[in-house]
C-alpha positions, 0 to 999 in steps of 0.5 A: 500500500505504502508503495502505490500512495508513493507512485500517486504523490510523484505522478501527481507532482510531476504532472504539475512540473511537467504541465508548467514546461509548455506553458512557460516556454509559450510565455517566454522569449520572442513577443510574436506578431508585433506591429508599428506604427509611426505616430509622428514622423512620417515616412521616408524610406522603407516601411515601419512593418519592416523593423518587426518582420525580421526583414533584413536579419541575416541570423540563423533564421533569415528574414524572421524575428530573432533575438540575436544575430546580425542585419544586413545593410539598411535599405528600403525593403528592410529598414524604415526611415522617417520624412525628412526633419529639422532641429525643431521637428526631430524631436516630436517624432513618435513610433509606436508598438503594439503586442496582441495581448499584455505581455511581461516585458523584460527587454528587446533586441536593437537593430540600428541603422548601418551599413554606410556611414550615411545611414549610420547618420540617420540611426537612432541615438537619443530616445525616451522609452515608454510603456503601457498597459492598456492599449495607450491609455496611459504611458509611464517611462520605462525604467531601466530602458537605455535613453540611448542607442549605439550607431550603427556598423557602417559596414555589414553586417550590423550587430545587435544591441540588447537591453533588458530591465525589470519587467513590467506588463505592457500592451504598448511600447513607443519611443519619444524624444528621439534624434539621430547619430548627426546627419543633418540638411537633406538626410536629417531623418532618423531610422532604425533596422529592427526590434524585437521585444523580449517577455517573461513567464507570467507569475500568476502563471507559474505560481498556479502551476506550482500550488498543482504541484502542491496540492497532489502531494498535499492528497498523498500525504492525506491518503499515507496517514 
């Protein structure tokens, strides 16, 4: 008897572990599906839906979101870069980015502009990042976040750049406040390659997962005494 309580106490623990490893790994890594959209701006080359597609990426995997690898050298089928602007109107640039559901935010993957020393003018440099968690109803300053990027290669390939910070919950990111790496009169625009945004398993579900886990060694316990 004592035997077949203890194969009922492992099974049903394990049963919990075992149903946690889908689950987390779902809520992890790459936040899929990701659009943006260029609030303020403008359009001047390329295509915003190009920095969330993977366009571009030469990884492994080719032209699909990733996390790590490198960029091939920025161009109208791979990259976006705004209208073109001056010292007063670079700064109220705003691009923002949507996730399809709320997701744990930990951080995201930075492609910059790069490939010639022009369009490494044109990068992002200074940025203020902001979060929300409901649909844009309101923003907070992400903290933690770089108010900052590097410029990028002016030769391919041009490397990531990754950022990770206390994780929030977020439906919304958006970049405010930007300027570029110094390009200025016909080519001030600023732009950037790709972003791919990182999350977290949720708490809520790693904790019920846990007390499942829990609970069946609770009820052998019970069934031994």
């Amino acid at each position: 008897m004592k035997l077949a309580i203890t194969h009922l106490v492992l099974s049903t623990a394990t049963f919990g572990l075992m149903l946690a490893v889908p689950q987390n790994a779902q809520a992890a890594g790459l936040i899929p599906s990701v659009t943006a959209n260029v609030v303020t701006g403008g359009t001047g080359f390329g295509s915003i839906g190009f920095t969330t597609n993977g366009a571009g990426l030469i990884g492994p995997p080719v032209n699909k979101p990733t996390l790590t690898g490198n960029h091939s050298s920025s161009s109208n089928t791979n990259s976006w870069r705004s209208g073109l602007l001056d010292a007063s109107t670079v700064g109220q640039a705003v691009i923002q980015f949507t996730f399809p559901r709320v997701y744990n935010l930990a951080g995201f993957s930075f492609w910059n502009l790069g490939g010639t020393t022009a369009l490494a003018n044109q990068g992002i440099n200074g940025v203020t990042i902001q979060y929300s968690s409901n649909n844009g109803g309101t923003w907070t300053t992400l903290t933690g976040a770089p108010q900052s990027f590097l410029k990028g290669a002016s030769t391919v390939p041009v490397p990531v750049q990754t950022f990770n910070f206390t994780p929030v919950f977020a439906t919304n990111v958006r970049f405010i406040n930007m300027s570029n790496q110094g390009a200025t009169g016909t080519s001030y625009r600023l732009g950037f390659n790709e972003i791919q945004f990182t999350s977290i398993p949720e708490p809520s579900t790693t904790l019920a997962l846990l007390a499942l886990g829990l609970a069946g060694m609770g009820l052998g316990l019970r069934k031994r005494i």
